[in-house]
TORDREN-160116 format. One line per field, with one value per residue (C-alpha): x, y, z; chain. Coordinates in pm, whole numbers, always signed. Example, Ala and Ser with C-alpha at 12.3 -4.5 7.8 and 13.67 -1.06 7.14 Angstrom:
! TORDREN-160116
x = +1230; +1367
y = -450; -106
z = +780; +714
drenti = A; A
***
This chain:
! TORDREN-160116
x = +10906; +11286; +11567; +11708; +11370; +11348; +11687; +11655; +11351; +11538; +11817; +11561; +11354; +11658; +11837; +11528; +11419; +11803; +11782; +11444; +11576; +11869; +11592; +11385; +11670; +11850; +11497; +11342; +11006; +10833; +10978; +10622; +10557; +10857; +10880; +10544; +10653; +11019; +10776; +10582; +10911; +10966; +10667; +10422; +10612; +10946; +10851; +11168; +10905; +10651; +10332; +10249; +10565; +10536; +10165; +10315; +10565; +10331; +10121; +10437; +10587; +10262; +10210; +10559; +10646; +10247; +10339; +10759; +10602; +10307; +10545; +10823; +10544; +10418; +10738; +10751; +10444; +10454; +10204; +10240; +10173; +9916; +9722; +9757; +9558; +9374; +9014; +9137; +9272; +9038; +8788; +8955; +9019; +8712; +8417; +8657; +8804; +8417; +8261; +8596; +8560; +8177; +8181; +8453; +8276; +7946; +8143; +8309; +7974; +7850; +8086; +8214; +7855; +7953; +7781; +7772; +7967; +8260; +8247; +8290; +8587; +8748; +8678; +8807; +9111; +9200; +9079; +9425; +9654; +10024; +10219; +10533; +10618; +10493; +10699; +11034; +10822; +10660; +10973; +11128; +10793; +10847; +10424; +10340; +10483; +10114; +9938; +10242; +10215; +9839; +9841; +10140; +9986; +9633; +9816; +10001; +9632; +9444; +9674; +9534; +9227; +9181; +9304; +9012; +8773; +8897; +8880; +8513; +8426; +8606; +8415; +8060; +8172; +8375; +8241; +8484; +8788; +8724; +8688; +8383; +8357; +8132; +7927; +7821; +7741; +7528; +7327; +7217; +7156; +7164; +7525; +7556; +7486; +7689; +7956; +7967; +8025; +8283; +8460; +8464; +8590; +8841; +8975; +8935; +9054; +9353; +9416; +9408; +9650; +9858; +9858; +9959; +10234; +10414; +10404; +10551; +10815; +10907; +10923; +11117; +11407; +11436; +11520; +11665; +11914; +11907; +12023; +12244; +12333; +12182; +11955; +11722; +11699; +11579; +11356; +11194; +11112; +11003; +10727; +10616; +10530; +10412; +10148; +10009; +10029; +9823; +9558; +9519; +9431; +9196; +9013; +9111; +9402; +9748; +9857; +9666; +9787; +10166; +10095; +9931; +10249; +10493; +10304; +10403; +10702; +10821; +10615; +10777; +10876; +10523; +10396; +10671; +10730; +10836; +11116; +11486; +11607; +11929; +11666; +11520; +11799; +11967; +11579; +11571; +11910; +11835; +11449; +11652; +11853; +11587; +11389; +11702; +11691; +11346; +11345; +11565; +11346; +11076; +11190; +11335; +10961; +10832; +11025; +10941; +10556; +10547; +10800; +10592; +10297; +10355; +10518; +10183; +9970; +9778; +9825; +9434; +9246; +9497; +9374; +9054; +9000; +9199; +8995; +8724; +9006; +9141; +8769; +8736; +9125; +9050; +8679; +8856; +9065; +8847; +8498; +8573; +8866; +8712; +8371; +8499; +8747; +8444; +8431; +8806; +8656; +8608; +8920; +9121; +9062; +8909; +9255; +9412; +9129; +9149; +9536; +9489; +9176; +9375; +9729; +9611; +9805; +9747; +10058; +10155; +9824; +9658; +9903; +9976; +9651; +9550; +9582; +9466; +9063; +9207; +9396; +9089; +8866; +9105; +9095; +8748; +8555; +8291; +7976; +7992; +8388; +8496; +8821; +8705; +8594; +8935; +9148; +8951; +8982; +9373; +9410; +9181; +9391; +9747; +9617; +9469; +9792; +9989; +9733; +9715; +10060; +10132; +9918; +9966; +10313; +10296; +10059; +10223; +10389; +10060; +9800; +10118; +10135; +9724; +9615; +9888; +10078; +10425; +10654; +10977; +11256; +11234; +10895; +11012; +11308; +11053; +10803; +11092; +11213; +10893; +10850; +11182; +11107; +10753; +10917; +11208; +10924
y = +6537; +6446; +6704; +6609; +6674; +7014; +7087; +7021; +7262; +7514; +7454; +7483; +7778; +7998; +7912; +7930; +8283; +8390; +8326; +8456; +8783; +8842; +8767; +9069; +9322; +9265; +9261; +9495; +9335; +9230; +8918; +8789; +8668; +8477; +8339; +8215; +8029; +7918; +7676; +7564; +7434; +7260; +7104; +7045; +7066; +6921; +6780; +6793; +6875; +6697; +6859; +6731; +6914; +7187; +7256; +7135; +7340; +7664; +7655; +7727; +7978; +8146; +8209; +8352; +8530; +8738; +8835; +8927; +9108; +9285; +9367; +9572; +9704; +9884; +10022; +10182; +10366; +10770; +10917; +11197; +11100; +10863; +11188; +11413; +11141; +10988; +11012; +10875; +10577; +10514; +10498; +10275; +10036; +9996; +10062; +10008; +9679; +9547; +9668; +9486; +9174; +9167; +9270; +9014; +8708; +8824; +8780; +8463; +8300; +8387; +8264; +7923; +7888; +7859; +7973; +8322; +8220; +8002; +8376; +8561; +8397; +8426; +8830; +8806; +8642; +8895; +9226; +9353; +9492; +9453; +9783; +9704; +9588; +9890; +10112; +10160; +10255; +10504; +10651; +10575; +10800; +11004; +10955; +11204; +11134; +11231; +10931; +10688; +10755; +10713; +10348; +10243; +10315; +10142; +9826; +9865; +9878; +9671; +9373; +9282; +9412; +9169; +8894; +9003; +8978; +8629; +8521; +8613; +8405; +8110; +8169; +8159; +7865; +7610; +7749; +7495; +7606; +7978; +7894; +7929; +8305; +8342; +8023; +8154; +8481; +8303; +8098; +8460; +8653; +8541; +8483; +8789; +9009; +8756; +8830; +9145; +9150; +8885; +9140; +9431; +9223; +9167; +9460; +9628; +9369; +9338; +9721; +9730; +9443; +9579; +9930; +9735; +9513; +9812; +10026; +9751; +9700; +10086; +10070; +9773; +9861; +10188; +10080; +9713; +9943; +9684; +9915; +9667; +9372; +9068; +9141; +9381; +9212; +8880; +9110; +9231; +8892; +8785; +9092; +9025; +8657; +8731; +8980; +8729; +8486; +8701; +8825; +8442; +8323; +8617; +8471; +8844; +8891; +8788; +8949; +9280; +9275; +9239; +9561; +9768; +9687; +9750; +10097; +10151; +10116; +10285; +10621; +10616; +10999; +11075; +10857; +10969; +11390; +11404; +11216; +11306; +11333; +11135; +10855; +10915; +10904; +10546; +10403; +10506; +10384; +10007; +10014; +10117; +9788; +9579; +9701; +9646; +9271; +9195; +9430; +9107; +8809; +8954; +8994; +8558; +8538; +8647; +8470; +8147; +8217; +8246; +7948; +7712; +7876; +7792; +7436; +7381; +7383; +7139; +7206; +7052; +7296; +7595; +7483; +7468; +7746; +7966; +8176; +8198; +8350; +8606; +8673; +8744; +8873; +9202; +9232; +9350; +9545; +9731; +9701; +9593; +9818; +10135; +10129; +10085; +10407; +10578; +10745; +10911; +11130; +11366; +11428; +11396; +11517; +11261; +11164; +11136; +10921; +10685; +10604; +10515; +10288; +10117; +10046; +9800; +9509; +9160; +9033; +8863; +8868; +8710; +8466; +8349; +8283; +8116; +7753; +7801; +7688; +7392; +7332; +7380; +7156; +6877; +6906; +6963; +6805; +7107; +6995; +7372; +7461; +7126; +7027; +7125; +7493; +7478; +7409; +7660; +7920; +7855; +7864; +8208; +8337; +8285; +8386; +8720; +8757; +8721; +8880; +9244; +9213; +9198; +9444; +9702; +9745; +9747; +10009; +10260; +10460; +10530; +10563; +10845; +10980; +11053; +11099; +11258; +11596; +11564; +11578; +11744; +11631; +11961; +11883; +11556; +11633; +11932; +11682; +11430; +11668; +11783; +11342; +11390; +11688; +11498; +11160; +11386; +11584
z = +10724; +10683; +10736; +10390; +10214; +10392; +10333; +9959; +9957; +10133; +9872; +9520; +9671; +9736; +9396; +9217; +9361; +9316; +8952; +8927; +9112; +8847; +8540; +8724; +8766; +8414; +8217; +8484; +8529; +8841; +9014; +9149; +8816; +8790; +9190; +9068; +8734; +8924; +9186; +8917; +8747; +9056; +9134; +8895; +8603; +8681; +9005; +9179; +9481; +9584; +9596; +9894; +10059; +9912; +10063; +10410; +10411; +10310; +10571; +10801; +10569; +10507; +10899; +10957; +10613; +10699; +11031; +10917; +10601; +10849; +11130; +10942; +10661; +10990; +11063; +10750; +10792; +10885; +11151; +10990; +10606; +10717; +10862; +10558; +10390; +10626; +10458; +10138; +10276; +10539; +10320; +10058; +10357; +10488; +10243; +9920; +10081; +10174; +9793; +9639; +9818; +9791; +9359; +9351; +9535; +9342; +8961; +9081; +9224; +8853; +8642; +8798; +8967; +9340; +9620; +9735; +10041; +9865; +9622; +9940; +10057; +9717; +9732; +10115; +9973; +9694; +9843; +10007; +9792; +9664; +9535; +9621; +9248; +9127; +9362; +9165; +8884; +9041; +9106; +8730; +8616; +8838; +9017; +9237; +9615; +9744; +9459; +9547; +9990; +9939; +9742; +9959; +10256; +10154; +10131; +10453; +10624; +10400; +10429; +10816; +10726; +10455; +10641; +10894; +10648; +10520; +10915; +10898; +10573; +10696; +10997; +10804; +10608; +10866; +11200; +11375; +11215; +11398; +11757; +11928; +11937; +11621; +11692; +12033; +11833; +11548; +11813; +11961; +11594; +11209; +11085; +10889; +11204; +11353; +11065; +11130; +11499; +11438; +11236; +11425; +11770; +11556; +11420; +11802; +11990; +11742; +11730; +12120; +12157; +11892; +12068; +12423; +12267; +12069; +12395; +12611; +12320; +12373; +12736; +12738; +12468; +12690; +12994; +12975; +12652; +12416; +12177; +12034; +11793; +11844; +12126; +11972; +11664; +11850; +12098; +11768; +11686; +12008; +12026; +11657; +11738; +12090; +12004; +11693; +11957; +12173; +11942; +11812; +12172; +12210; +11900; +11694; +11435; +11563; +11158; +11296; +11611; +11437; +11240; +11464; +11687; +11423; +11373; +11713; +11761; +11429; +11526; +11896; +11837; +11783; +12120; +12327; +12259; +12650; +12633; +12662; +12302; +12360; +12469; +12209; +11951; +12153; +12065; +11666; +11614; +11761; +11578; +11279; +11306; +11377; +11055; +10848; +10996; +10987; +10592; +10488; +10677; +10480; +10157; +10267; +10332; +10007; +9793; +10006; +9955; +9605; +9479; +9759; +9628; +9252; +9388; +9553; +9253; +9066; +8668; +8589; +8803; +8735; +8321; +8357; +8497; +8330; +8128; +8375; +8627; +8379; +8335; +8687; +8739; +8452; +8605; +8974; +8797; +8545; +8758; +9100; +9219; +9029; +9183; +9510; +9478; +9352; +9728; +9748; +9444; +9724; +9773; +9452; +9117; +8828; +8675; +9007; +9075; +8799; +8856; +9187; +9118; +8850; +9066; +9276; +9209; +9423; +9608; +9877; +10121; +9856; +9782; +10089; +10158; +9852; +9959; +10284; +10171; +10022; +10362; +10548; +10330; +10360; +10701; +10867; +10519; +10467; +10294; +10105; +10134; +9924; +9761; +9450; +9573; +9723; +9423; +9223; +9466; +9468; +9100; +9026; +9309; +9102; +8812; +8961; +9089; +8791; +8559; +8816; +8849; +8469; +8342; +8641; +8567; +8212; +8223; +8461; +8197; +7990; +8284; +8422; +8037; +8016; +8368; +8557; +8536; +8535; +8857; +8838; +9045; +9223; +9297; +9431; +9630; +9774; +9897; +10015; +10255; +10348; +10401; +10604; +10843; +10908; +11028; +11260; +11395
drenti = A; A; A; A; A; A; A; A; A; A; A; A; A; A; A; A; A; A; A; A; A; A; A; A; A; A; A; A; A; A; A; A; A; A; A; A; A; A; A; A; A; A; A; A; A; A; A; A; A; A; A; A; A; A; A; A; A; A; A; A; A; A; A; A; A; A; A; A; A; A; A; A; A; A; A; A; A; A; A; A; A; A; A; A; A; A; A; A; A; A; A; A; A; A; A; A; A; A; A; A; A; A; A; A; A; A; A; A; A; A; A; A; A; A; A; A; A; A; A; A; A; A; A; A; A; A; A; A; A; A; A; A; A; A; A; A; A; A; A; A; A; A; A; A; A; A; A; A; A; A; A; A; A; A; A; A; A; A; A; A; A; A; A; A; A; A; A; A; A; A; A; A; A; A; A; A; A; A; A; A; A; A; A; A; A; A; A; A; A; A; A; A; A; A; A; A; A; A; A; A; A; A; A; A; A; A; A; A; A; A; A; A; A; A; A; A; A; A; A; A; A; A; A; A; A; A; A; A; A; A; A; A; A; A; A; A; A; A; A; A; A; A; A; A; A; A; A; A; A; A; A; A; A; A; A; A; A; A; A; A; A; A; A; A; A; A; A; A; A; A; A; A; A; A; A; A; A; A; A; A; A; A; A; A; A; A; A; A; A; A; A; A; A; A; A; A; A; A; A; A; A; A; A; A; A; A; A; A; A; A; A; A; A; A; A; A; A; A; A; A; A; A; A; A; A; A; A; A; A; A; A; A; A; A; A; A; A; A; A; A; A; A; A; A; A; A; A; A; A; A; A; A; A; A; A; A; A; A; A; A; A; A; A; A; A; A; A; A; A; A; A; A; A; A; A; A; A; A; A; A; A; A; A; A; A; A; A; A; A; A; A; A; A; A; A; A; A; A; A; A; A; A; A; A; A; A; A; A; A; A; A; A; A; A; A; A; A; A; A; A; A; A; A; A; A; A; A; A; A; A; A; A; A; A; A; A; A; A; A; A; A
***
């Protein structure tokens, strides 16, 4: 590819996602919507960008904005918050992610008639979830920290895990595009036993390898002291893409293995209670930094997925099957995502319940791996995961997107109004010192 085509690219993605960004703020609605629409201007529409590019170029963006996005998402989780609510979001990401993805790939087989498997990868796809454009609106409405912790958290877990999951239906449908881990586990049991297996290598391999990579990280910031501008910000980068690379040539999840790492290193204080505290202080300033840099490659990231990711699409398929993907956009939603919250009922009230089955907006997992089944039937020519399959799957996908991310933030205000109690800001500043003392401790 030229340097002037990429740099024109580089040029209509960031002016385009600028403008976008100012429509968002001054009309305060969600910017996915529009980082959508802005790369459909330029490709399909307009084309000022190829198509062709455009899909080139994704498949780059799409592996480094997922582990950049991954990587500082773990940072940002709390130990301590994450155990207050463990049950409830352990169970949303494990049985709720499998009976989304599984209701999901069932409604899609039935309405565009595709095999359960091609359905499977579609639920795969759009199982992790997005809040992070519902996030200043939970704070506008003033949600309860508790509700808000527990769907942002989800995400933060369900991300990987859905990429997992989406590794293992690839897997099952283009056996050569996984390496040759699950075909010498299919030869030895069926391929859903096989599926299985596949999956849970893959979430403890990852995990381990995550856990390893962090730890080094730690070790290594304290005593080489790179406390300091640019070195720990490039060290940060070098362990993100070292432990992907890792898990990827151990046949796991190098996106896991990025999380699990970034986990790590942002709960230090928790991993490392016997060390000196001005150690300890030296090491939260520079991961501070480093989250502040890799905050702002991320947030470059994201707006680079979803202008490449509207640039990328074909107009026919994307019309029709339109109302077949709002069809199967508002069933998630309203079936899917409900029933598989059904569980956490244990734990919360019915209302409580309800809000937190209906905010679960798709984002950027979903969208950055959208194109990747066209990508893969281009390339390895599967007599069941076709072109076709591949476009359709990539147009339900944006429109899922778009449609979740619509209506959940429209709604916020009326689910809070009926379901919730109000929060006062006492309440609120309460709880965010109580968030405060937890992440010192």
């Amino acid at each position: 590819m030229a340097v002037d085509v990429i740099a024109r690219v580089l040029v209509a993605v960031l002016g385009s996602g600028i403008i976008a960004m100012l429509i968002s703020r001054r009309y305060n609605i969600s910017y996915v919507p529009l980082f959508i629409i802005a790369g459909m201007v330029l490709g399909p529409i307009a084309a000022l960008m190829p198509r062709s590019v455009a899909h080139e170029l994704f498949d780059y963006v799409r592996v480094f904005g997922l582990v950049m996005i991954l990587f500082t998402e773990g940072h940002n989780l709390s130990w301590k918050l994450l155990k207050r609510n463990l049950p409830t979001i352990a169970t949303l990401d494990t049985v709720g992610l499998l009976i989304t993805a599984l209701l999901s790939a069932w409604f899609f087989s039935f309405v565009f008639h595709a095999p359960f498997l091609i359905g499977f990868l579609f639920g795969a796809i759009i199982s992790a979830t997005d809040p992070a454009t519902l996030i200043p609106l939970f704070r506008q409405y003033r949600v309860k920290q508790d509700i808000e912790t527990t769907i942002v958290t989800e995400s933060i877990f369900n991300d990987p895990l859905g990429i997992v999951l989406t590794a293992v239906a690839i897997a099952m449908l283009v056996p050569q595009a996984s390496g040759g881990l699950f075909a010498s586990l299919s030869s030895h049991i069926n391929v859903y036993g096989a599926a299985v297996m596949y999956f849970l290598y893959e979430v403890a391999v990852s995990i381990a390898v995550g856990i390893a990579v962090g730890a080094f990280g730690y070790w290594f910031i304290k005593k080489t002291r790179i406390f300091e501008f640019p070195e720990i910000e490039i060290f940060s980068l070098f362990l993100a893409f070292s432990g992907f690379m890792i898990g990827e040539s151990l046949q796991a999840s190098g996106y896991l293995v990025a999380t699990v790492t970034g986990i790590i290193l942002g709960n230090y204080k928790v991993f490392s209670k016997k060390e000196k505290p001005q150690v300890l202080n030296r090491v939260m300033k520079a991961i501070e930094k480093e989250v502040h840099f890799n905050e702002s490659l991320a947030a470059i990231a994201t707006v680079f997925i979803f202008v490449l990711l509207g640039a990328s699409l074909d107009l026919k398929p994307l019309a029709e099957n339109l109302w077949g993907g709002i069809l199967v956009a508002y069933f998630i939603m309203l079936v899917a995502r409900p029933i598989a919250a059904l569980p956490i009922l244990k734990w919360w009230g019915p209302k409580e319940y309800l809000f937190i089955a209906l905010e679960g907006p798709r984002g950027v997992v979903p969208s950055a791996l959208a194109a990747l089944p066209l990508s893969l039937a281009m390339k390895y020519q599967s007599s069941t995961l076709t072109v076709y399959w591949g476009e359709v799957i990539l147009a339900v996908t944006v429109i899922t997107v778009l449609a979740s991310v619509i209506t959940e933030t429209i709604w916020v205000p009326f689910l809070k109004s009926k379901l919730l109690q109000p929060e006062t800001v006492e309440d609120r500043m309460r709880k965010y010192q109580e968030k405060k003392r937890a992440r010192a401790s």
